[in-house]
C-alpha positions as CSV (number, residue, x, y, z in Angstrom):
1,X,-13.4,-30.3,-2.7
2,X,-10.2,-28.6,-4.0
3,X,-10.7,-24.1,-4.4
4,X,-9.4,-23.1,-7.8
5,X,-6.9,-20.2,-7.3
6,X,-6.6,-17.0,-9.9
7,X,-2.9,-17.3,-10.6
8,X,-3.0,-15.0,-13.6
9,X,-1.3,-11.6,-13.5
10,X,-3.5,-8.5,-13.2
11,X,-3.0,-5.0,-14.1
12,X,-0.8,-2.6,-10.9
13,X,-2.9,0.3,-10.1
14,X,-5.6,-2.1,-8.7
15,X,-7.1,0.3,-6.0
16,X,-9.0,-1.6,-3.1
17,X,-12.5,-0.9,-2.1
18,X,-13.4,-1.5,1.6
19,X,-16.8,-2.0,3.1
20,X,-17.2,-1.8,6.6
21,X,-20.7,-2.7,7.5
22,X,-22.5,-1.1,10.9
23,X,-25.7,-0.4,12.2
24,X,-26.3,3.2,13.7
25,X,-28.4,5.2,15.6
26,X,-28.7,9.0,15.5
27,X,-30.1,10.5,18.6
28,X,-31.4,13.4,18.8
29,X,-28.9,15.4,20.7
30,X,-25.9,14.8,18.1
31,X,-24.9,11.2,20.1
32,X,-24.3,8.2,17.2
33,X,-24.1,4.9,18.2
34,X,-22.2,2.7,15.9
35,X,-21.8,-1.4,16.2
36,X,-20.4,-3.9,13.7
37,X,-22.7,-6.4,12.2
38,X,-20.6,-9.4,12.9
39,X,-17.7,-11.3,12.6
40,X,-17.4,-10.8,9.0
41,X,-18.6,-6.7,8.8
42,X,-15.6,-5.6,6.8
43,X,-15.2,-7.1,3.5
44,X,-12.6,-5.7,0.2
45,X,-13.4,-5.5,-3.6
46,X,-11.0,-5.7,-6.1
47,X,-11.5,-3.9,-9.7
48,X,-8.7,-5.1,-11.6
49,X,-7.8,-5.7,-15.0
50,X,-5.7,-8.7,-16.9
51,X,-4.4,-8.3,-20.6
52,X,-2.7,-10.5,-23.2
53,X,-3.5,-12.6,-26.0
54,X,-7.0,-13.9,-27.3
55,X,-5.9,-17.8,-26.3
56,X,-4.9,-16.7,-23.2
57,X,-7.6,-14.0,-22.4
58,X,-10.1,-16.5,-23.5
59,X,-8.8,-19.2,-20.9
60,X,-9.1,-16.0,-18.0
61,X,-12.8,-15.2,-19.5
62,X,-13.7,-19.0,-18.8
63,X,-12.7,-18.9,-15.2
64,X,-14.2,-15.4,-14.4
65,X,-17.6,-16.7,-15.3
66,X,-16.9,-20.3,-13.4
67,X,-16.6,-18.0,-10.2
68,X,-19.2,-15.5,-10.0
69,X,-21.1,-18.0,-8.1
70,X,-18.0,-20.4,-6.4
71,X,-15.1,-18.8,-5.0
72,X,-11.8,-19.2,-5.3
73,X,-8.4,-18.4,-3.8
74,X,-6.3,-14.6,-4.8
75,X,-3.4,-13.2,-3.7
76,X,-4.0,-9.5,-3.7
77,X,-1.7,-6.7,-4.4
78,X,-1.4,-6.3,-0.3
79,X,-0.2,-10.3,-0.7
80,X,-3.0,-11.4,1.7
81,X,-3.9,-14.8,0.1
82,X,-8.5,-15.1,0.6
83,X,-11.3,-15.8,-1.4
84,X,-13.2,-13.9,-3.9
85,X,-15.9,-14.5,-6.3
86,X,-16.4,-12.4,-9.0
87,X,-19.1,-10.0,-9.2
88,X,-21.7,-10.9,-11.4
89,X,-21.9,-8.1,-13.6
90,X,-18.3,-6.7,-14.0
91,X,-16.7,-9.5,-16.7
92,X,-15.6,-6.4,-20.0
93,X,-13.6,-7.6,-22.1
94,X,-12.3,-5.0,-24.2
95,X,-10.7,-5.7,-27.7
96,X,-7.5,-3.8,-28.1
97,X,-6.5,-5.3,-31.7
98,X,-7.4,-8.7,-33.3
99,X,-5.2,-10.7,-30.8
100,X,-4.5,-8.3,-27.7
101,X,-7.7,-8.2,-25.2
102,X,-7.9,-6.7,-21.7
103,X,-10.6,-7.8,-19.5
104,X,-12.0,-5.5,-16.7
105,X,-13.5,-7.5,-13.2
106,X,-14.4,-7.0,-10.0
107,X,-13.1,-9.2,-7.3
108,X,-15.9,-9.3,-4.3
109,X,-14.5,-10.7,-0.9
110,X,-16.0,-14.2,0.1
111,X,-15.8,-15.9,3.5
112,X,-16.9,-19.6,2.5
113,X,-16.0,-21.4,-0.7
């Protein structure tokens, strides 16, 4: 089963958001204990944003909603080529005049297609 890959162009100023994820214990005495939660405990989210023409914009809209639950292949702005899905609630299409739309999205790190 081929991946689709997001080739369109999105906004510069995407700003990355990491998640590191840990388990910790607090002891009493000020001591923390801090582990990772596996192989996969940091993962990145993108919000980005992509703008041009209705036809076009229409085409990126399509393939947002085809991946909130498949992923598929980005190159981000630090050019590391991985998989993403799109989070489910963070499609916004915003329209700018009758043929110019921007479309706001979140792009959640995935680690299996």
């Amino acid at each position: 089963m081929a991946i689709d890959e997001f080739s369109w162009c999105v906004r510069t100023g995407a700003a990355e958001e990491l998640t590191v994820a840990t388990l910790q214990a607090q002891f009493g005495d000020g001591y923390k204990q801090v582990a990772g939660t596996g192989i996969n405990s940091a993962s990145e989210s993108w919000p980005v944003t992509c703008s041009g023409n209705k036809t076009e914009m229409a085409a990126v809209r399509a393939f947002l909603k085809a991946h909130v639950t498949a992923s598929c292949w980005w190159v981000n702005p630090w050019g590391e080529r991985k998989l993403y899905r799109v989070k489910s609630d963070s499609i916004r299409p915003n329209f700018i005049n009758g043929n110019f739309v921007e479309i706001a999205f979140t792009f959640e790190q995935a680690f299996a297609p």
